[in-house]
C-alpha positions in Angstrom: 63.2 -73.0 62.6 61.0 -71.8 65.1 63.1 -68.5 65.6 63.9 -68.1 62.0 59.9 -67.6 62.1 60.2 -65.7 65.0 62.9 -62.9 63.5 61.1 -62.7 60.0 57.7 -62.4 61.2 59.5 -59.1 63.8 61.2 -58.2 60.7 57.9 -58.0 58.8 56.3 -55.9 61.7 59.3 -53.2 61.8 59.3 -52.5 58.3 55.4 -52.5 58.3 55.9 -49.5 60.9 58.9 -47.9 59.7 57.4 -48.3 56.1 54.6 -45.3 57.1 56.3 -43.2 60.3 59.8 -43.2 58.3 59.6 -44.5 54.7 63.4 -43.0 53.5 65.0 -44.8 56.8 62.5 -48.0 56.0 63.9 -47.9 52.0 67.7 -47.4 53.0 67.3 -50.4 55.3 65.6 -52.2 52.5 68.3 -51.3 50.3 70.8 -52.8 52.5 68.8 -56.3 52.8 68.5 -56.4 48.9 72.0 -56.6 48.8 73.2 -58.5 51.1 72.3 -62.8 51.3 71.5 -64.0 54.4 72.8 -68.1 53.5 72.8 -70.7 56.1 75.9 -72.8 56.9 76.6 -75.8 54.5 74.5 -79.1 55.6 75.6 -82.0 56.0 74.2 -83.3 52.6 76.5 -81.1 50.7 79.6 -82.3 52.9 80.5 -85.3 50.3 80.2 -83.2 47.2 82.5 -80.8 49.5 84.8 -83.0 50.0 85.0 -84.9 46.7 85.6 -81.5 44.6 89.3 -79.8 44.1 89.0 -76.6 45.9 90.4 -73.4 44.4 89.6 -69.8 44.4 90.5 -66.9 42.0 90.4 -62.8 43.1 87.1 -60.7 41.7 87.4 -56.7 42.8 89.6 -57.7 45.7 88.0 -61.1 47.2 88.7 -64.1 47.2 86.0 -66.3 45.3 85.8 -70.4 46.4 85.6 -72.3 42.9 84.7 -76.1 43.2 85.8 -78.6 40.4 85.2 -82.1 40.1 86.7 -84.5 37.1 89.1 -83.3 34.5 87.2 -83.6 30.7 87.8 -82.1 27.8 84.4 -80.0 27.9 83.0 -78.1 31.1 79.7 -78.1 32.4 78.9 -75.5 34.9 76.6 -75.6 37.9 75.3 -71.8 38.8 73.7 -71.8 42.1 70.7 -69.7 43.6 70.5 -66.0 46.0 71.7 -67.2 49.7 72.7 -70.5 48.7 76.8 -71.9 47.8 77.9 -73.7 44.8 77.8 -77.2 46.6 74.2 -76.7 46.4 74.4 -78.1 42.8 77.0 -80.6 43.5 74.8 -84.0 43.7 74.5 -83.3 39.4 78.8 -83.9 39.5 79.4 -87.4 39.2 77.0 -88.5 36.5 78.2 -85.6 34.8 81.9 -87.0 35.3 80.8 -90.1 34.7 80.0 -88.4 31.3 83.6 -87.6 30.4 83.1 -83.7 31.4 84.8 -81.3 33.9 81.9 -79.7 36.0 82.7 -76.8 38.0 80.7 -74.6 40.7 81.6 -71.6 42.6 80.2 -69.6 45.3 78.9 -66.8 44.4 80.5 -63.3 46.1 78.8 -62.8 49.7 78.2 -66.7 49.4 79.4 -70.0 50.7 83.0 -69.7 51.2 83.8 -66.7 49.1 84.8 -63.4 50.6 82.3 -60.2 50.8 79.3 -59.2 52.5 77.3 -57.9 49.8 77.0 -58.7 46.0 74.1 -58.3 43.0 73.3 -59.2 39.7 75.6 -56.8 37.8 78.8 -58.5 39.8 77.7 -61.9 39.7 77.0 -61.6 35.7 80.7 -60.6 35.2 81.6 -63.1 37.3 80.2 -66.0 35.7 81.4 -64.7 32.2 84.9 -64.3 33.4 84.8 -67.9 35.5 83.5 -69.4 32.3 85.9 -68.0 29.8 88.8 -69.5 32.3 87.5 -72.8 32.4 86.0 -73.4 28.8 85.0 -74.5 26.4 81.6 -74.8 28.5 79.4 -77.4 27.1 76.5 -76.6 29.3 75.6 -74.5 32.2 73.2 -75.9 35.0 71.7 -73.2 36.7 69.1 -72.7 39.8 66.7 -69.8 41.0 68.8 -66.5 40.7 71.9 -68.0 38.9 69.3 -68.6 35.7 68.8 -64.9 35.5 72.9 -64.2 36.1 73.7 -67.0 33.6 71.7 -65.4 30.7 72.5 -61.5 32.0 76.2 -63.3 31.2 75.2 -64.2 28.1 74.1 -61.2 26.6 76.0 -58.8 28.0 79.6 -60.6 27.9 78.7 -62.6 24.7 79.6 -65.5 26.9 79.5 -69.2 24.5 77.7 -71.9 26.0 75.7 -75.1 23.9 73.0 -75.4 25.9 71.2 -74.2 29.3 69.0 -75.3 31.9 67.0 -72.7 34.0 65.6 -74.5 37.1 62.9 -71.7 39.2 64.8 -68.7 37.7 62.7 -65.2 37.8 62.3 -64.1 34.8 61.5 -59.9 35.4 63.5 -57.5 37.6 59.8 -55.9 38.0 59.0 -59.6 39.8 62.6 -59.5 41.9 61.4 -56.4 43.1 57.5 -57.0 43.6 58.2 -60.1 45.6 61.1 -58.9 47.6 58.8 -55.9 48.8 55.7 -58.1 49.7 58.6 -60.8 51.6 59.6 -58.0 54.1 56.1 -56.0 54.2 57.0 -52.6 52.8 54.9 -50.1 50.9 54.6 -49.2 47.4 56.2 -45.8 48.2 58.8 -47.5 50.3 59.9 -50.0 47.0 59.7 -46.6 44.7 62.3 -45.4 47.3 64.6 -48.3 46.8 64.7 -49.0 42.9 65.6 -45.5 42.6 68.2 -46.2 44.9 69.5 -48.8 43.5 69.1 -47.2 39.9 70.9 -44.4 41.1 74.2 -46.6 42.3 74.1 -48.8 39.2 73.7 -45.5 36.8 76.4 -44.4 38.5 79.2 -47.3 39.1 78.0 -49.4 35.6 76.6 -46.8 33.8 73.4 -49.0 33.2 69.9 -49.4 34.4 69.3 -52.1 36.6 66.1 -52.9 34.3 68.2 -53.5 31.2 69.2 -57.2 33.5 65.7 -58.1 33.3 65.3 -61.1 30.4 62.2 -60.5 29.3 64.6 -57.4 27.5 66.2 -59.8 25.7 65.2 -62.9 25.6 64.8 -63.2 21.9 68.6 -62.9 21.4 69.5 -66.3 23.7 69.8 -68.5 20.7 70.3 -71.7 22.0 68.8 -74.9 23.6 66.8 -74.1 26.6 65.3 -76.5 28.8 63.1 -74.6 31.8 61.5 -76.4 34.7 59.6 -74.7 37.0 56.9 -76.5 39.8 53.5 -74.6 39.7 53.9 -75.1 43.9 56.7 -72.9 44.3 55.9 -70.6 46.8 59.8 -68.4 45.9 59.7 -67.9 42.5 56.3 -67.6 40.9 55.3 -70.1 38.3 54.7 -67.6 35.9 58.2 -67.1 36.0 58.8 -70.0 34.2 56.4 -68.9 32.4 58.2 -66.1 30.9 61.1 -68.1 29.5 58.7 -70.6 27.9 56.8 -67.8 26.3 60.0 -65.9 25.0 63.2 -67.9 24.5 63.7 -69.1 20.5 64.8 -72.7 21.0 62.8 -73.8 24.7 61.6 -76.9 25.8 59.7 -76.3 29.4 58.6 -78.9 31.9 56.4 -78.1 34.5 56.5 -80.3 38.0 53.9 -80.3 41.6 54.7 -80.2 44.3 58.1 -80.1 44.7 58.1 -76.4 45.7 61.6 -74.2 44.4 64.7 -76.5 46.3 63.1 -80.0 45.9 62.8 -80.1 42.5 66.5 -80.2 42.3 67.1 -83.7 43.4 63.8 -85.3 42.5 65.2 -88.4 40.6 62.8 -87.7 37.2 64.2 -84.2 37.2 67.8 -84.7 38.0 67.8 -87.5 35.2 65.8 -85.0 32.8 68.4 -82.3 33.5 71.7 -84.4 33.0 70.4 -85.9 29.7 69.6 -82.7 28.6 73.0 -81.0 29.2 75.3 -83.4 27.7 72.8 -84.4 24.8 75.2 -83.1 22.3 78.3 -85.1 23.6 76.1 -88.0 23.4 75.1 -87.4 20.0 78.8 -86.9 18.6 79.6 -90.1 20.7 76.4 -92.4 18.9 78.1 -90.7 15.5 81.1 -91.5 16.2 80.4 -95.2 16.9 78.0 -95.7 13.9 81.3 -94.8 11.4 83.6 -97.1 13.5 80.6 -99.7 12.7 80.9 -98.9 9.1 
């Protein structure tokens, strides 16, 4: 930990020089880091989801992609993890889910976890999701953390993907925010962030023949018509609260609970929460099942 403080406060410094003696070299640099996760190996928490799931993988442009599946129902539920984090991150929500009668599925993202690549973004892991999705439906519910809230809905509405219901755990809501907060965590300078939105306009114009502001939500939130439940801690020190926010303010059909002090990765396995979240995502099968036993009744 101590040099992980070590390399990110240097990191801050360079970038803090470079920034005004070489700000095209400081925003090609910048560039590169917004690109590219920087995840940690898998701890040993995750190891029993790890080893409970059946591990697979599909191809997306090229590479291998690790997909993680755990239980075989009739519906799936998928868990959509965060930037720089792996699909076994979400794992702990699979067996109640099971226990549920669904089939819950993760994968890592491209760059991530066990999956292939050294680079990815929103555009590719958008796609991804849709295409994951439509291969394991019908998708009851989709679970999703931090930076996999903002893929799940880009997936949504631009791939018409069909889910019942979502949960958006510390998801940013803004690609202005993604790119605010990214400049401030590595110390660069308004003209320095200019430099690099236009470059990464510029590629996306170019390769998607889209703006990378059309993946910002607040663009349209207002066509995600269905259940919504957003949590967001008013502690978390990645993802501003008024992030959450955003969702709450916008979304048609939103319920939002706000938590304290359990900061952005916490939150997931606080007990309250994870209980919250898993009601929430298979409330429908429980109401067909509580219909369903009311006409055996009569």
């Amino acid at each position: 930990m101590k040099l992980f403080k070590l390399i990110y406060a240097s990191m801050r410094i360079l970038f803090g020089i470079l920034s005004v003696l070489a700000p095209r070299l400081a925003a090609r640099w910048a560039y590169k880091m917004f690109i590219t996760p920087k995840g940690l190996p898998r701890p040993d928490s995750e190891m029993s989801q790890y080893e409970s799931a059946i591990h697979s993988s599909i191809t997306y442009n090229g590479k291998k992609v690790a997909l993680y599946t755990w239980g075989d129902g009739a519906e799936t539920i998928l868990l959509l993890h965060g930037w720089a984090s792996r699909g076994t991150r979400m794992g702990h929500f699979a067996e109640a889910l099971v226990q549920k009668g669904y089939k819950v599925i993760a994968f890592d993202m491209p760059a991530h976890g066990d999956s292939e690549g050294k680079t990815t973004n929103l555009f590719e892991i958008s796609e991804l999701t849709a295409q994951i999705c439509d291969m394991n439906g019908p998708i009851h519910s989709v679970i999703a953390h931090s930076f996999g809230g903002m893929a799940l809905c880009n997936a949504v509405h631009r791939y018409n993907l069909n889910v019942n219901r979502v949960v958006l755990v510390a998801s940013p809501f803004t690609m202005k925010y993604i790119f605010e907060s990214f400049a401030a965590m590595i110390n660069i300078t308004q003209k320095v962030s200019d430099l690099m939105i236009e470059r990464i306009r510029t590629r996306f114009l170019k390769e998607r023949k889209a703006d990378v502001y059309e993946l910002s939500v607040d663009s349209f939130a207002k066509t995600l018509n269905f259940p919504v439940l957003v949590i967001h801690d008013r502690d978390d020190k990645v993802v501003a609260y008024n992030q959450g926010e955003g969702y709450a303010n916008n979304l048609l059909d939103v319920e939002f609970v706000t938590t304290e002090r359990l900061g952005h990765r916490r939150i997931l396995k606080e007990p309250e929460i994870m209980n919250k979240i898993i009601e929430f995502a298979s409330a429908d099968k429980l109401k067909k099942a509580e219909e369903l036993l009311k006409s055996e009744i009569k």
